[in-house]
N, C-alpha and C positions, 0 to 999 in steps of 0.2 A: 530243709532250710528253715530255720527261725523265719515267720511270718506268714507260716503258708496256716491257713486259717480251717482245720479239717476235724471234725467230728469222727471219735471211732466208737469200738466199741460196744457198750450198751447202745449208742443212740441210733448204729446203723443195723442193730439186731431188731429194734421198735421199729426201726422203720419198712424194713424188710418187706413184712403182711405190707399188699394194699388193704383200703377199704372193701367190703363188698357190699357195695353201696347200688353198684351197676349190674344188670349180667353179662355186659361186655368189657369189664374188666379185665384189664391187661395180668398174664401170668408171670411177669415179672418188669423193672425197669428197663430202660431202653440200652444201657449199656453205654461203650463210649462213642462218642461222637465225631458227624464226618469226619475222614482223616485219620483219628484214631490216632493221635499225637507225630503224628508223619507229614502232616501239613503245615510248617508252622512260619510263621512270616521271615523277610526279610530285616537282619537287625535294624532297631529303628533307630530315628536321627530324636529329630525334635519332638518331643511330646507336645499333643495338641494345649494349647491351651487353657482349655475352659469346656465345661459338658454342653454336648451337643442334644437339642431337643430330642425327645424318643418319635420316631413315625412309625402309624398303623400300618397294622397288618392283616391278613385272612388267612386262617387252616381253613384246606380245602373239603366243601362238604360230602365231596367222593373220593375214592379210592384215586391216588397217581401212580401207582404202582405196584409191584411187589413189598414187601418190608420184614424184616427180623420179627421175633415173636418176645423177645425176655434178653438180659443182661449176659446169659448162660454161655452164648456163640455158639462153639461147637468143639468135644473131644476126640483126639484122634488116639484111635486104637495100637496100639503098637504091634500086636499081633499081624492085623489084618492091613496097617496102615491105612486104614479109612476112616473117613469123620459124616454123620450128617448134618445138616444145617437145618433146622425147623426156620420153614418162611410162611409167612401168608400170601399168597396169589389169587390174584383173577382170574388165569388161562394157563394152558399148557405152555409150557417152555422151557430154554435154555440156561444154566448156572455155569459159569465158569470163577476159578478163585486163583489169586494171585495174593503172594507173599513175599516183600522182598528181604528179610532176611532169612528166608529160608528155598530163596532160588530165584533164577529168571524166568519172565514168561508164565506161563500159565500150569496150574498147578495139577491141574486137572478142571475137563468138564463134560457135561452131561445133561441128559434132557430129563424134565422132571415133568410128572402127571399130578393138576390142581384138579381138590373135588373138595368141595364144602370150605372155599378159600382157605385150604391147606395145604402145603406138599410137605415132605421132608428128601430131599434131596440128596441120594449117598455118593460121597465122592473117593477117589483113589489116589496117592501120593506114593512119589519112589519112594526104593529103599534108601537115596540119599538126602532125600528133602524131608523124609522122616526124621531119620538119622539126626539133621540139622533141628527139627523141633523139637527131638527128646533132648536135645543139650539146651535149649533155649527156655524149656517148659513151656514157654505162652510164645507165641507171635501175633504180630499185626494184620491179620487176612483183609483184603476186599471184594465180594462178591458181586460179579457181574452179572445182571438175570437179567435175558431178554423171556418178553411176552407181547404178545398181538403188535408188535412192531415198535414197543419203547425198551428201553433200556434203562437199567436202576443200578447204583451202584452204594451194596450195603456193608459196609465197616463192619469187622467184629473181631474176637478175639478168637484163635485156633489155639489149644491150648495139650498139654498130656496127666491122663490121672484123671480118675473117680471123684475125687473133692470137688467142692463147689469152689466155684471161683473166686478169690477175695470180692467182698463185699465194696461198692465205692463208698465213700462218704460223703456229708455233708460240710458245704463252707458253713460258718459261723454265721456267718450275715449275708444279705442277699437273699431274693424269695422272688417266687412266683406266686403275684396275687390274684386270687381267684375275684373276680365280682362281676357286679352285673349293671348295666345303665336302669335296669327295669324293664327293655325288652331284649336287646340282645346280648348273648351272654360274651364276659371280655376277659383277657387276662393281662396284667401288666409285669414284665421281668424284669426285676430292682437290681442292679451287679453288687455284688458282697465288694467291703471297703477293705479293699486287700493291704498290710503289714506287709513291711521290713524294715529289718533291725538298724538299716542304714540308709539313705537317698539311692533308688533301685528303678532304671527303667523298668515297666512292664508291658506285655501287649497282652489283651483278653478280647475273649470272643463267646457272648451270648446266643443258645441256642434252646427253643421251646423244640422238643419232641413231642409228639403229636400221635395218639394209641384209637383205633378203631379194632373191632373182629375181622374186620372185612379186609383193613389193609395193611395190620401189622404198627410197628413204629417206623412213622417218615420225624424227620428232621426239618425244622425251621429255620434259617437265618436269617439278620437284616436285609441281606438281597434277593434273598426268595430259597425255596427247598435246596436243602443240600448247599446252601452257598451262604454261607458267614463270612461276615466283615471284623477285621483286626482294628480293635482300638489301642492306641498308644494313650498312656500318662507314667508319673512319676508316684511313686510309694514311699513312704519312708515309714519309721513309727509310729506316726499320728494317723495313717490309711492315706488314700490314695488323692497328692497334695487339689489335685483339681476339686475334689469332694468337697473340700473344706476352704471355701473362697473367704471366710470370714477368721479363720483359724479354727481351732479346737473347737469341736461341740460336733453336734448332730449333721452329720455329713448329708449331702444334695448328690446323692449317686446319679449315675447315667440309667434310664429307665426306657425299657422300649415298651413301644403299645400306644393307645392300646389294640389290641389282639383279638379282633373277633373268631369265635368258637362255637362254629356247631352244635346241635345235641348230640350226646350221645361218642363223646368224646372223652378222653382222656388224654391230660399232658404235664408234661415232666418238664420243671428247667434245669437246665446242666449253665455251666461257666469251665471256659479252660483260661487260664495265665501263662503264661511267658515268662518266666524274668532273665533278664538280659545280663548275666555275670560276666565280669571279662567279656565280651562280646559273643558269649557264649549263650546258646536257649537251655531252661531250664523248664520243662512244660509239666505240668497237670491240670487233673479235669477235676468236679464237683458236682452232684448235685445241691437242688440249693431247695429251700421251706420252702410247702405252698401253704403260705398265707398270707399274714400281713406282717408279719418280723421273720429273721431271720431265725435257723433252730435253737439258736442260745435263750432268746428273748420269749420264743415260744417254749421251752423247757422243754422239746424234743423236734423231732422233725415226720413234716407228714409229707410224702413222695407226691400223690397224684392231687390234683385239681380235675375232679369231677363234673361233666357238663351234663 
């Protein structure tokens, strides 16, 4: 769709490396986010308004659970029909994965052994729910991992074939900026001033990912881990009309934060949108610049904000 605001190519081959600025740098991005385009709101009515101030928030400075390791998810073997999940953990425990276009219930599960806050966990799929991923190439997985008595549920892609996974991209605009008060360290996530060619409900949803050695990638939202909030406004060609309460010029994006951040961290912000066609969803996700513009304005884009 005309408006969707996506960097390819070169920019998401530069951006690919992180830094190795840390030695607990992350071996890849976080991938897509809660849901994993399977959550996506109720068509909306009335668009808010007018932007709503952004409120603080805290990445927590211990491990909350299990977490993914990189963008990658997991391939499944057609031979063998099995796939591993690379996770980082705490303790010993439970995986189990669910896919719902590729079956009911539970896809398989199995207990996994953490040593040096790693496992990799192998799992096993019928001949029919194979069968249904070799025709699909990728599906939507969700992994359920119990450990020491909590439960985490991690999104990712189950996918067939050796190739690496398309790369995501970046929006045009919109960033996670790294900074600092002078003692503690913060981030503030700017939402990209999303296009369309015409007057286009949208609904989006801001999420900072959040990278330790020790815990993998968790997920941030306005309401706390794992739980993002849908905002509603109106797009058209000028970006997204709330942005622009004076008209044309320098849009007053919706900004959350700020974001206190750990040492010793690593995080990523992603954006998903909606647009509401015929009352129909039209969803994708992004990462977005971490700096202080957006990757157009920076003349590339740089994935992690380093704490």
């Amino acid at each position: 769709m005309s408006g969707l605001k996506i960097m390819l190519g070169a920019l998401v081959l530069a951006a690919a490396a992180p830094p190795a600025a840390s030695a607990q740098a992350p071996a890849g991005p976080p991938g897509p986010p809660p849901g994993n385009g399977l959550q996506l709101p109720a068509p909306p009515g009335t668009a808010q308004p007018f932007v709503p101030p952004g409120a603080p928030a805290t990445v927590p400075a211990t491990p909350t659970g299990p977490g993914l390791l990189d963008a990658r998810g997991a391939t499944l073997n057609r031979r063998t029909r099995g796939f591993v999940l690379p996770i980082a953990c705490q303790a010993n425990g439970t995986i189990g994965v669910t896919a719902a276009a590729a079956g009911r219930g539970t896809l398989d599960k199995a207990r996994y052994r953490c040593a040096g806050n790693r496992s990799r966990p192998r799992l096993t799929v019928s001949r029919k729910v194979a069968g249904k991923i070799v025709r699909r190439k990728r599906v939507a997985a969700r992994a359920t991992v119990k450990q020491g008595g909590r439960t985490a549920k991690l999104d990712f892609t189950l996918r067939v074939g050796k190739g690496a996974p398309p790369a995501a991209g970046f929006w045009t605009d919109g960033h996670l900026l790294c900074t600092a008060d002078g003692v503690t360290p913060q981030g503030y996530l700017a939402e990209p001033d999303f296009t369309t060619a015409s007057p286009t409900r949208i609904s989006t949803r801001g999420w900072i990912a959040w990278y330790t050695a020790a815990s993998g990638w968790h997920w941030l939202g306005l309401d706390g881990e794992n739980r993002g909030r849908w905002e509603t406004w109106t797009a058209n060609a000028g970006g997204v009309e709330q942005f622009h309460p004076g008209g044309p010029g320098v849009p007053s994006p919706f900004t959350w934060g700020p974001i206190t951040v750990p040492p010793g961290v690593h995080t990523v912000g992603v954006y998903e949108i909606v647009y509401w066609v015929g009352g129909l969803p039209q969803h994708a996700w992004q990462y977005v610049n971490a700096g202080t513009t957006g990757a157009v304005a920076a003349g590339g884009a740089t994935q992690y904000c380093a704490y």
